[in-house]
C-alpha positions in Angstrom: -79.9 -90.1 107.3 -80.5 -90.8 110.6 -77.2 -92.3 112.8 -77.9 -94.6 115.9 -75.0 -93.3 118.3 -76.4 -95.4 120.9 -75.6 -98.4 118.8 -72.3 -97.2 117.1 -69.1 -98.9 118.5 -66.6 -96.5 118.9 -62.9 -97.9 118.2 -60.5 -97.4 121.0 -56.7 -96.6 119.6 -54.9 -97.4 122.6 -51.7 -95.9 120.6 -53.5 -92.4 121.0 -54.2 -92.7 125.4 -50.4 -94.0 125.3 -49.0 -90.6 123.3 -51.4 -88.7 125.2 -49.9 -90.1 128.3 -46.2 -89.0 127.2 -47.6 -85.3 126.5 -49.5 -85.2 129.9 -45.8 -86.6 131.9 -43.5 -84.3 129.3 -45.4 -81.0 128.6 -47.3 -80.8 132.1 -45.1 -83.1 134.4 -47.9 -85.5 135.1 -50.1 -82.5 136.4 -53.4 -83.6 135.1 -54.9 -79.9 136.2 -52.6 -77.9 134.4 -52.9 -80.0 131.0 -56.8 -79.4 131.3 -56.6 -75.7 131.7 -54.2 -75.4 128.8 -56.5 -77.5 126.7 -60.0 -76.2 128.2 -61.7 -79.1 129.4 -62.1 -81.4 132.4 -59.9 -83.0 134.3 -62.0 -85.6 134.9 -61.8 -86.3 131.1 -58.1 -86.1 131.4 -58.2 -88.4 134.1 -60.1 -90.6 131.7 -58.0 -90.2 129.0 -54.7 -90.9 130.6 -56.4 -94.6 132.6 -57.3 -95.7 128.9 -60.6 -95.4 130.1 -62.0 -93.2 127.5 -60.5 -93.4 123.7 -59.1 -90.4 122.6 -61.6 -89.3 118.8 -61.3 -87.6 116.0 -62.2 -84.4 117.3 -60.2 -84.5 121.0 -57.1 -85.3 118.7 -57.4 -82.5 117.0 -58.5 -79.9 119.7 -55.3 -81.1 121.5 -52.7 -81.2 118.4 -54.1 -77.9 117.7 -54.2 -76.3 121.4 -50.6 -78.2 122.0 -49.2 -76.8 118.5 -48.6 -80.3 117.4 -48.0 -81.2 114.0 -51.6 -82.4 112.3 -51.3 -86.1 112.6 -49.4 -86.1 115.5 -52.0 -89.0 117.6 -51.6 -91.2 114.8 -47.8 -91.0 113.4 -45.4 -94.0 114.3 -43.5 -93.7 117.9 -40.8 -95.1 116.3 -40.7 -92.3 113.1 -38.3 -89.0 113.2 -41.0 -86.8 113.7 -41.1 -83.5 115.7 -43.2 -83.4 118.4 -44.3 -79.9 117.8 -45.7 -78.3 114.5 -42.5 -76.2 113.1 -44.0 -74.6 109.8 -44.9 -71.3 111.4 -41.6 -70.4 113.2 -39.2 -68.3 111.1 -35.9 -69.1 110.3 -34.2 -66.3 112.8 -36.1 -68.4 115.6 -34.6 -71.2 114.3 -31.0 -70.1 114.0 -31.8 -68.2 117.5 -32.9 -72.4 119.0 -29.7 -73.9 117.1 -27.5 -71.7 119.1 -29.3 -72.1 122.4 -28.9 -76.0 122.0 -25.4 -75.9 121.2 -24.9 -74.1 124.9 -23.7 -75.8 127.6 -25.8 -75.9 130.8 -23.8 -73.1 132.3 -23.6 -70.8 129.4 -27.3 -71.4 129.0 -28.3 -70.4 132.5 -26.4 -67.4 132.2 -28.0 -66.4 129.1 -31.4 -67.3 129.6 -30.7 -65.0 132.8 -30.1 -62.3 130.9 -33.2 -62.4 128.4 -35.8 -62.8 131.4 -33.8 -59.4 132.9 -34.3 -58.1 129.5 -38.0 -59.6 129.0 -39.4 -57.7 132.5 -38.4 -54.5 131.3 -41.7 -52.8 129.6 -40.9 -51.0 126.3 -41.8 -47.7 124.9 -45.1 -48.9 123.5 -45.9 -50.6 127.0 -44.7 -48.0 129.3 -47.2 -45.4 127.2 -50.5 -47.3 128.1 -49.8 -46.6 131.3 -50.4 -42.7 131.1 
């Protein structure tokens, strides 16, 4: 079966460009650049993508839920639906306890903390500091 793409009207979800907007303002801070590197494409098709321009298909939403770590389905779910933004299936449950506490913190015991893990973080382990014999 032969397909005439040239003829084929492709249906524009404008609900998609307007979620895709609210990841390119709140997981890049409007920095159409950085969202294209992290998903691997233009940003000219970002560009397009965020003017409504170009409709966002199948296969973009699901490169970007995918790169992004949305939940499948994300593009298409209800804004006005409880759902989390990002995919939590594959994060065990000491991470989770380990995010319960950190939002519990207040801004100051945060900062302090968060301090402390990026001091901890820099410092190479055992395994790391062996490569470099």
């Amino acid at each position: 079966m032969k397909i005439d793409h040239a003829n084929m009207a492709i249906e524009k979800k404008p609900h998609r460009n307007k979620k895709f907007n609210k990841l390119l303002v709140e997981q890049f801070k409007g920095v159409q650049v950085a969202m294209a590197n992290a998903l691997g494409i233009s940003p000219s098709l970002i560009s397009r993508y965020a003017s409504g321009s170009k409709g966002i298909g199948e296969d973009m939403k699901t490169l970007i839920e995918e790169k992004l770590n949305l939940q499948r389905g994300w593009f298409d779910q209800d804004e006005n639906a409880e759902q989390p933004m990002i995919d939590l299936s594959n994060i065990s449950l000491e991470k989770m306890e380990f995010m319960k506490e950190i939002a519990a913190m207040d801004e100051e015991e945060f900062h302090a903390k968060i301090g402390v893990f990026k001091a901890v973080a820099a410092v190479p382990t055992k395994k790391e500091s062996n490569h470099d014999d």
